[in-house]
N, C-alpha and C positions, 0 to 999 in steps of 0.2 A: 462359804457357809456350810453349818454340818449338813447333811442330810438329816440327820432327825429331829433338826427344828422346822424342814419344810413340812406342807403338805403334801403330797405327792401323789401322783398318780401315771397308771398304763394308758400310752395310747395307742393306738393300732391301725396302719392304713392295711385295710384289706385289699389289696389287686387281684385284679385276674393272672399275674406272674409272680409275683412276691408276697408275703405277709410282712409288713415293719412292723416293729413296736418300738417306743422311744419311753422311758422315763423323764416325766416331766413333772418340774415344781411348780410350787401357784404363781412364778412370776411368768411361766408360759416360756420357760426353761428348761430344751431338752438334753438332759443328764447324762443320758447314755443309748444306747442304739443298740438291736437286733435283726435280723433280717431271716428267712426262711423262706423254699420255694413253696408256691401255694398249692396244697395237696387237690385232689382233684374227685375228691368224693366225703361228705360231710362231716363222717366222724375222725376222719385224720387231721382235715382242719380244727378241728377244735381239739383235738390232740396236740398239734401243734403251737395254737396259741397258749394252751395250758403251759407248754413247755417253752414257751418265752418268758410265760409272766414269772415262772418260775426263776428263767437264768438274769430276772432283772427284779426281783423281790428280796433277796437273799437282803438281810443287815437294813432295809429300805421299812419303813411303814407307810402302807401302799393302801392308797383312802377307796380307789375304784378303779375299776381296767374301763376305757372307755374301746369301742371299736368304728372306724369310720367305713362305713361300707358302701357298695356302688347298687345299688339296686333299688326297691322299694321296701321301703319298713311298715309297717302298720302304724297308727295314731298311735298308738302306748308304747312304742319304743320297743317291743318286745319279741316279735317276731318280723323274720327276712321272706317276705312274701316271694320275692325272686327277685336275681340278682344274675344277671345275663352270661358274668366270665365267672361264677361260681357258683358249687353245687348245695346250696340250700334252695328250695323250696317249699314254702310255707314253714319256715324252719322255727323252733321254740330256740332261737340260739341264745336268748337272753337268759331263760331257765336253765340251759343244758348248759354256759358257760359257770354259772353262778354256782351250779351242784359241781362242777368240776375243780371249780379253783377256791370257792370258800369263800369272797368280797363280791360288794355292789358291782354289776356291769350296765356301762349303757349302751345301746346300739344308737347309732346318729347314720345317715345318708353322707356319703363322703362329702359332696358339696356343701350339704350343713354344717357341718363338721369343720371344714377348711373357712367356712365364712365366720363360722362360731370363733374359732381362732383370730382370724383378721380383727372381729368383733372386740375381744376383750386383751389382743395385745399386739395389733398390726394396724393395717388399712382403717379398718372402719370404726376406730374404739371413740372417737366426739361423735358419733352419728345415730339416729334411733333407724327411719325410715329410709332403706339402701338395699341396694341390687348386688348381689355378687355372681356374676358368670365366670366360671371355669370353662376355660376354653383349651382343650387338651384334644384326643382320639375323638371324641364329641365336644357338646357344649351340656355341661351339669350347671344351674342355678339356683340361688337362694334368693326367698324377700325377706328381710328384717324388719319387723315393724314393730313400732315401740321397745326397738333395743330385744325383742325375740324373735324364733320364729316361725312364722309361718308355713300351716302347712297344709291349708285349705280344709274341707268336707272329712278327704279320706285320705290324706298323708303324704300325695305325690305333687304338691302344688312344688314351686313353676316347673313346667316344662317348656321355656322359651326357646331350647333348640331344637324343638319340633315344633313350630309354629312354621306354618305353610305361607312361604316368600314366593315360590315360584309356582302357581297353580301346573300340573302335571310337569314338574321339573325333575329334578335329579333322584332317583330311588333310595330311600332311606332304609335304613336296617330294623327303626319303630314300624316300619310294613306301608309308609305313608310315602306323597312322593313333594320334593320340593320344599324338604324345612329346611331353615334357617341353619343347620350343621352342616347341612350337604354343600352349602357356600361359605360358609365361615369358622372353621375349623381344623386342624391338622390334619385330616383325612382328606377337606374339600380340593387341597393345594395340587396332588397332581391332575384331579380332573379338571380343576380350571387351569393347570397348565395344557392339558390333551387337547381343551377347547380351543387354547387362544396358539395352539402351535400353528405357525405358517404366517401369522401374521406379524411375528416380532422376529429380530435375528436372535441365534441362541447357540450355546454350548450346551445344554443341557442333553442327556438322553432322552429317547421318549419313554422310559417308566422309570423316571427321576423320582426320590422319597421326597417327601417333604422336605425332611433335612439337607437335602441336596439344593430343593429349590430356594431355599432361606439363604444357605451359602452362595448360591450364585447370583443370590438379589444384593448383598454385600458387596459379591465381588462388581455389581456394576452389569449381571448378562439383562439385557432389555425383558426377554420372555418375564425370569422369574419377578424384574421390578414390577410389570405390569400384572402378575400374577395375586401379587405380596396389595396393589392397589384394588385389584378386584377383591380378595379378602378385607381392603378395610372399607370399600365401600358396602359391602352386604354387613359387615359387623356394625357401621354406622347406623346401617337402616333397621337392622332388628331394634337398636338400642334405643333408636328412637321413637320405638311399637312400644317399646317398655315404657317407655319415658311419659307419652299421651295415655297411656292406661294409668303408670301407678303415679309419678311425679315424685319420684325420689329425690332424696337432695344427694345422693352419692352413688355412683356403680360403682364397682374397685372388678377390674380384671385379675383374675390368676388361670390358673391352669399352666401347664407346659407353654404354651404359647405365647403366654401373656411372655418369657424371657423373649421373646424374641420384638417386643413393645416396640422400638424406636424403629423400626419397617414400618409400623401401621398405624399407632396408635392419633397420631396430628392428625392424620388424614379420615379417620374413624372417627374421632369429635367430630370435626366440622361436618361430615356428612351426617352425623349425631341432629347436630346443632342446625343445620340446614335443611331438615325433614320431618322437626316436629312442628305440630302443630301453634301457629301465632310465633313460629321462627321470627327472632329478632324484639319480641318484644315481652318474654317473661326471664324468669329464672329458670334455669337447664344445671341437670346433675352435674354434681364433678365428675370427672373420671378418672381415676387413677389405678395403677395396677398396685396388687396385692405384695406385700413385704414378705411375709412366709416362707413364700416360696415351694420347696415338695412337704416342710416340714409341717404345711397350716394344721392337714386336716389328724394326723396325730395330736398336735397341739391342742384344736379345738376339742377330737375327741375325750382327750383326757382332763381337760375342764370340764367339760360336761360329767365325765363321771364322780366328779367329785361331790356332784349332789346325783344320787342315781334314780333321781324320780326324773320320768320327760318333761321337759318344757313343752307346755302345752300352750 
């Protein structure tokens, strides 16, 4: 298909180590790819992104740059109140992109963003009212309701992986102790391996990555299986927090972790499905993991900017 019959737009996963941007058409089609290290002070980032949307605008008509960022946005989509592995604070980045490149931008929360995606061409596109957790170095979530979304009072609704599972349990980096990331997350994995050493046989090291303990739960080593099952019993039981408050008909996993699904995911329903409330006798989400994959929350972003007013 030409490009200039699509509509088209920028997306942009902002990280704390890379800036992507991806050209994407309205089928949720991404065209082409950029990549940049993430400058580490305000105005070279947005220097930077200037200078992707440039090397991917050329011969392209290009409806809005969207940006999926990790931190807190404000209700009007307009300013990055802070964003933990980059350097805006209280930043006007909506204005200051807009003056710089000449089209609509929208700013979106990275997990909005990647669930907005799922939303209109993955996981979640039959669904109004659903959960998406990104389950990666943390847990980032969205609520979808009525097919939008939600974003509470003042713009940071959910925080379900800071909701406190283990009353003075493991130290969180939100300054809190015992939430729900500190047991079920990519980070959680070697401290629940440090916990349960001595009690399983293992090849494993004792400052084994994550990635280390996933391959050796593969490979069949006891420690990391029994690790890889304490991660899905605590993802089962957050899920199931979600599930007695909102009564979703769908959660869809993604994040980095979600690839590693077939460790955990069986055994995280049923502890799901085993801990809500009137267990056994209503209707309980689906659960599925996210199609996307790293591309969602570009994806999402750049739909979203293709109308560049927030979804409110």
């Amino acid at each position: 298909m030409n490009n200039a019959s699509q509509q088209l737009a920028i997306g942009f996963d902002i990280g704390g180590t890379n800036v992507r941007a991806g050209l994407v058409n309205d089928a949720g089609e991404v065209l082409a790819t950029r990549t940049m290290p993430t400058a580490d002070n305000a105005a070279d980032l947005e220097e930077s992104i200037e200078k992707l949307v440039g090397e991917l605008s050329p011969g392209n008509n290009i409806s809005g740059v969207g940006l999926a960022v990790a931190g807190f946005i404000d209700p009007t989509c307009t300013i990055v109140r802070f964003a933990p592995h980059l350097p805006w604070r209280n930043a006007t980045v909506r204005k200051n992109l807009e003056e710089r490149i000449g089209m609509p931008v929208r700013l979106e929360h990275d997990a909005n963003s990647a669930a907005w995606g799922e939303a209109r061409f993955g996981a979640g596109r039959k669904a109004k009212d659903w959960v998406f957790f990104a389950i990666g170095t943390g847990i980032g979530a969205t609520l979808m309701s009525g097919g939008e979304i939600y974003r509470g009072a003042f713009g940071t609704a959910p925080e379900f992986g800071h909701l406190t599972v283990v009353p003075n349990g493991r130290p969180c980096s939100c300054g809190k102790r015992g939430c729900l990331e500190r047991y079920a997350s990519g980070t959680a994995l070697p401290d629940t391996a440090a916990e349960l050493r001595g009690s399983y046989e293992t090849t494993l090291v004792d400052d084994a990555s994550s990635e280390d303990i996933v391959a050796a739960a593969r490979a069949g080593d006891p420690l990391a299986i029994a690790v890889m099952e304490d991660f899905a019993r605590w993802l089962g039981l957050g899920l199931a927090m979600v599930v007695d408050v909102l009564d979703p008909e769908l959660i869809v996993l993604g994040g980095g972790v979600s690839r590693e699904s077939d460790l955990f995911l069986d055994l995280a329903r049923k502890h799901m499905h085993d801990n809500i409330v009137g267990a056994g006798f209503r209707d309980v989400a689906e659960l599925k993991v996210a199609v996307l994959g790293s591309q969602a929350g570009m994806i999402g972003a750049a739909d979203l900017a293709r109308a560049s007013a927030c979804v409110l």
